[in-house]
C-alpha positions in Angstrom: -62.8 -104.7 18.8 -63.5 -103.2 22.2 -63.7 -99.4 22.6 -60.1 -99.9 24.6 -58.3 -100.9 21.4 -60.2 -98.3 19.3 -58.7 -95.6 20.9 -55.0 -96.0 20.0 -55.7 -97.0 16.3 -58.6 -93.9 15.9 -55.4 -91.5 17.3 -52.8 -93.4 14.8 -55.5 -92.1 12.0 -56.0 -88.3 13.2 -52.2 -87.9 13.4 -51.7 -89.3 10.1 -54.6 -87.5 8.7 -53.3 -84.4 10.3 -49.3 -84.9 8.9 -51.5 -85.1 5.6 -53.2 -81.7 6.0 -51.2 -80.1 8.1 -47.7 -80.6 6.8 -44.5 -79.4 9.3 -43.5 -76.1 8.0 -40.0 -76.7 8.8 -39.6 -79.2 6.2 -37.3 -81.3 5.0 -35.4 -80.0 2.1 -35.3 -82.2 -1.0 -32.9 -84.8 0.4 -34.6 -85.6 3.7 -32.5 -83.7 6.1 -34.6 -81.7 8.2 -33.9 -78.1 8.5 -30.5 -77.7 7.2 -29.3 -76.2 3.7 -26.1 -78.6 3.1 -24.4 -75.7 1.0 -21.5 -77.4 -1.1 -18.6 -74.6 -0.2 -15.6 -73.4 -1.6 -12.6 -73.7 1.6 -10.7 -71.0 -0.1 -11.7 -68.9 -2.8 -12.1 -65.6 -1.4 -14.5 -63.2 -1.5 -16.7 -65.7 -2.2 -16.2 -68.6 0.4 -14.2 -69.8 2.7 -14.1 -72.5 6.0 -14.3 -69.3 8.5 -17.8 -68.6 6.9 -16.6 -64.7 5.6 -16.8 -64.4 2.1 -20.0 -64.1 -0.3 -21.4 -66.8 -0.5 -21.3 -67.6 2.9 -23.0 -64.8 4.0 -26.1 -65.1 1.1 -26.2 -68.8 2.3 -26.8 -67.9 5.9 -29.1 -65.5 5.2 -31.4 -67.6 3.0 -31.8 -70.1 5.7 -32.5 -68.4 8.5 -35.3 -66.9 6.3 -36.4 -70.6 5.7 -35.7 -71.5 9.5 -32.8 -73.8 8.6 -29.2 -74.5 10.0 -26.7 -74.2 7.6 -23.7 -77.2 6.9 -20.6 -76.9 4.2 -19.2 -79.8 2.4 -15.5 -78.1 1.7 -14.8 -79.4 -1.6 -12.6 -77.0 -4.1 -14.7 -75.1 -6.5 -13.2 -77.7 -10.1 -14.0 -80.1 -12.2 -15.7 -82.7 -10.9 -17.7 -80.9 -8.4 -21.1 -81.5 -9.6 -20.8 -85.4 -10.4 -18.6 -86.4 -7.1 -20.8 -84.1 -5.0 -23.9 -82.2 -5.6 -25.5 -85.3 -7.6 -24.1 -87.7 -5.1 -26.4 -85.9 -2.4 -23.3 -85.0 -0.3 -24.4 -81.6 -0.4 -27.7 -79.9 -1.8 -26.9 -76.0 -3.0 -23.7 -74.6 -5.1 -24.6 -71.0 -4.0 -23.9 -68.5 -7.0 -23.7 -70.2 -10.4 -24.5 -68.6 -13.7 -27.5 -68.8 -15.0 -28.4 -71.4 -17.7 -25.6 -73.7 -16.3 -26.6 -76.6 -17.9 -25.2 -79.4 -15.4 -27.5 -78.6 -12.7 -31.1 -76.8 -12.0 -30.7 -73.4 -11.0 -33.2 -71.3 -9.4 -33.8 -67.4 -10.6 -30.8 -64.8 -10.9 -30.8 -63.0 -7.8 -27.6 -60.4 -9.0 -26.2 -59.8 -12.6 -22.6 -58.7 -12.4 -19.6 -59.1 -14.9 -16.0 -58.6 -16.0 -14.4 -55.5 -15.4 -11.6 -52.8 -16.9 -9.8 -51.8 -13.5 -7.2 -49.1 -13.9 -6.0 -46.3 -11.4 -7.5 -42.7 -12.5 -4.6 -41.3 -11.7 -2.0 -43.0 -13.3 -4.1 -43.5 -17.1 -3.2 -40.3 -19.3 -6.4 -39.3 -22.2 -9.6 -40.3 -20.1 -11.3 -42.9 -19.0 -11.5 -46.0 -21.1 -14.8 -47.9 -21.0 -14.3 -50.3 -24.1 -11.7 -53.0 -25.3 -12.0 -51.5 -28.4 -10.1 -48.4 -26.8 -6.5 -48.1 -28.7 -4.8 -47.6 -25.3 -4.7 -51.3 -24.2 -2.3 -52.2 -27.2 0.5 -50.2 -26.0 -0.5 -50.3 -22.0 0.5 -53.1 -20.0 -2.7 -55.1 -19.3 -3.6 -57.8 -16.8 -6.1 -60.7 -17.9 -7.2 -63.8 -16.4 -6.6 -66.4 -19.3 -9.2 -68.3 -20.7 -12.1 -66.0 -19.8 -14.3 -63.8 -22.2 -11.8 -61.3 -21.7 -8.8 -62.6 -22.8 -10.4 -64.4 -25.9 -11.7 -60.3 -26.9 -8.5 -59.4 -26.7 -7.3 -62.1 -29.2 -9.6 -60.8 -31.1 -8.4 -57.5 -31.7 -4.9 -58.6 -31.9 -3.7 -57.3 -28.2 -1.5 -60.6 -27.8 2.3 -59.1 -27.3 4.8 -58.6 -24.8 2.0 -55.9 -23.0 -0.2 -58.6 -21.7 0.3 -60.1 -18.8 -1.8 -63.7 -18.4 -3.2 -64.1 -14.4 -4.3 -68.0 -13.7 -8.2 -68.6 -12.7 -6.6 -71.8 -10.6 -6.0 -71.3 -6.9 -4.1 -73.2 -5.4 -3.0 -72.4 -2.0 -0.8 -75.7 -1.8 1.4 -75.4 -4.8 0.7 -72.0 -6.0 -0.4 -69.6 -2.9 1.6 -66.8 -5.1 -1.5 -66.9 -7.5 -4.3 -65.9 -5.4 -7.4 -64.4 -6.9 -6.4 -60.4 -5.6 -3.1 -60.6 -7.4 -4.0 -59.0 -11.0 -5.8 -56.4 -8.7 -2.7 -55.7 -6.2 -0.4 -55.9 -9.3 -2.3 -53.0 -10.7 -2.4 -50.8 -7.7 1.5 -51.2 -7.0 1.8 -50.1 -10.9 3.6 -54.0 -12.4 0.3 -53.5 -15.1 -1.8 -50.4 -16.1 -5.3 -51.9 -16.4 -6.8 -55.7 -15.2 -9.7 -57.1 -17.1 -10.6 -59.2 -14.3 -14.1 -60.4 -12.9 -16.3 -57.6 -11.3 -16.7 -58.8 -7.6 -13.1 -59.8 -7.6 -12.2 -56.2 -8.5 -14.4 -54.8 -6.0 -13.6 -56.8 -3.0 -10.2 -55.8 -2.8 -10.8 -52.7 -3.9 -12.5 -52.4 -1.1 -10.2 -54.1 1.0 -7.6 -51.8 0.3 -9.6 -48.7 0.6 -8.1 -48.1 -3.5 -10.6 -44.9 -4.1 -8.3 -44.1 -6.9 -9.3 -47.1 -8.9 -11.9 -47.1 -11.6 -14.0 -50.1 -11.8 -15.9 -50.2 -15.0 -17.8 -53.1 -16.0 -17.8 -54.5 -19.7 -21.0 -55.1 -21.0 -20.8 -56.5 -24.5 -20.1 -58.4 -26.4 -19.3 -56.0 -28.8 -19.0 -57.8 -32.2 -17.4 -60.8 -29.7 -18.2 -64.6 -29.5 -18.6 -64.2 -25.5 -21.0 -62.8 -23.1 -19.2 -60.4 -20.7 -21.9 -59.8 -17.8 -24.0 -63.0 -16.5 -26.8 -63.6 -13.7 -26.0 -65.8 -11.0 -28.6 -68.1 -9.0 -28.1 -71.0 -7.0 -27.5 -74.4 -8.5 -29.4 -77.5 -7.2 -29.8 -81.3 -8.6 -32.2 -81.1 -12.0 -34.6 -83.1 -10.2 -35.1 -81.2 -6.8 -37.9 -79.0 -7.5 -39.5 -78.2 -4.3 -35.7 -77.1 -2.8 -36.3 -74.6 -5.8 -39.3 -73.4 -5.0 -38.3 -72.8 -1.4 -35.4 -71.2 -2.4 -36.7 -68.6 -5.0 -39.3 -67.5 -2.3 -36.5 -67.2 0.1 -34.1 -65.0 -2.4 -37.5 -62.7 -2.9 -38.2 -62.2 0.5 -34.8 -61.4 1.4 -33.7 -59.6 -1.9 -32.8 -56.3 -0.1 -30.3 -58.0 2.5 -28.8 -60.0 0.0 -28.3 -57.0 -2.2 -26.5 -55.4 1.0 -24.7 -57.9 1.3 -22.7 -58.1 -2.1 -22.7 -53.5 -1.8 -20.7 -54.3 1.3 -18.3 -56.5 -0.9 -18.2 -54.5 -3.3 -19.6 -56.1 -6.1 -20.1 -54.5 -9.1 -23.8 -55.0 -9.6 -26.1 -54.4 -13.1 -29.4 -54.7 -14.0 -31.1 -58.5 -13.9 -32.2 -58.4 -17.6 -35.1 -60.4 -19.3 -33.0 -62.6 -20.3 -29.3 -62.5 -19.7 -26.7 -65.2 -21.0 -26.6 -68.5 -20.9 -23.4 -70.0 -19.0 -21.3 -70.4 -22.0 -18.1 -68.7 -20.8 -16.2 -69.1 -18.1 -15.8 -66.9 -15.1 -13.1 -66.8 -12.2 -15.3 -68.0 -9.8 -15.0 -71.8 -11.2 -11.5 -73.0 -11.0 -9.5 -75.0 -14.3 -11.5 -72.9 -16.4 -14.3 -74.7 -16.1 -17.9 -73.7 -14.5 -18.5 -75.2 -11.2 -18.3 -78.3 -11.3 -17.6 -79.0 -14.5 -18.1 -83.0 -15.1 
């Protein structure tokens, strides 16, 4: 082989040796698209995602990847049943951005916030002090807003709070057949006085709290269970395909790094936040964010 024909096949070698050593830091993520986290988002399920890129979610997900120099792209699929097997495992999308930890149908990388389900009621419209329990005797005679089929409404079964007081709110959203049952109605309900108090999830209660600038509305979360078969409070991470371990490892690094703006980030929601614990609940109860009272995703 003359010198001439070395040269091209010495140069093929250095490159490849140096892609070895020298790997691109702008890597792909775990499905092979270069620089892009393919979030799988919510179209309408405010305040925590929607297709004009304003709620929660949307906000976290940006900032993640610009920490990781990454675009961002949304697969719009509705937050139900079926999420995780049509979507997520069929590589249409890569990240479900806030899902309890210890959801067992995906991986999930580690809790970034702990929040939790809420007693909401106006200060100045609740007579004897505060209540901070749903073991307070109050919420069998007051008229009480729950979201069914959350830990919530099963505690109250549990104490016997069933009657003609309770007022059931659907966790389904569905702006099609049913826009009268979007996700701030328990919370406006309360504030125009149709119930007393809403047990209703934390960030739901405090983003239109904030939204209506409702300073007279107490916001207290619950954080049992107290003698209950339900966690109350849960830490949410992001959920990726079981098998997609170095789009974990990016992404815990990432939610480190940039722990302060995304802890402005749900402040400026409003999101009732608590302390990440050791170890905090698996995701054995539902919570509003998932739709047909299911997780997301729920196969």
């Amino acid at each position: 082989m003359t010198e001439k024909r070395k040269g091209p096949a010495r140069l093929a070698l250095l490159l490849a040796l140096a892609s070895a050593i020298f790997p691109n830091e702008g890597n792909a993520d775990a499905s092979g698209s270069k620089n892009v986290l393919r979030v799988c988002g919510d179209p309408n399920n405010m305040p925590f995602s929607n297709e004009k890129l304003e709620g929660i979610e949307n906000k976290i997900a940006a900032v993640v990847a610009k920490d990781l120099g990454w675009e961002v792209e949304y697969v719009w699929w509705a937050h139900q049943r079926g999420l995780v097997k049509r979507v997520l495992n069929t590589e249409r999308c890569d990240v479900l951005v806030g899902i309890p930890k210890g959801y067992d149908l995906v991986g999930w990388t580690k809790p970034y916030y702990r929040t939790g389900y809420v007693i909401a009621y106006r200060k100045d419209r609740i007579a004897g002090g505060d209540i901070s329990s749903l073991d307070d005797p109050r919420l069998k005679t007051l008229r009480v807003g729950v979201q069914v089929n959350t830990p919530p409404h099963v505690a109250l079964g549990e104490r016997g709070i069933v009657g003609d007081n309770v007022t059931a709110y659907q966790l389904m959203f569905d702006p099609g057949a049913h826009p009268e049952d979007y996700p701030g109605k328990e919370i406006e309900d309360l504030m125009a006085g149709r119930i007393d108090v809403a047990l209703v999830w934390g960030p739901i209660a405090g983003y239109f709290q904030k939204k209506k600038a409702a300073e007279s509305l107490a916001v207290v979360p619950i954080e049992g269970p107290s003698g209950g078969t339900m966690p109350f409070t849960f830490e949410m991470s992001m959920g990726i395909r079981k098998a997609d371990a170095e789009l974990k490892k990016r992404l815990d690094q990432a939610l480190v790094r940039r722990r302060d703006d995304i802890r402005a980030i749900l402040e400026d929601f409003g999101v009732p936040l608590l302390p990440l614990t050791a170890s905090a609940p698996a995701a054995a109860a539902t919570t509003p964010h998932s739709r047909n009272g299911q997780h997301k995703g729920g196969s």
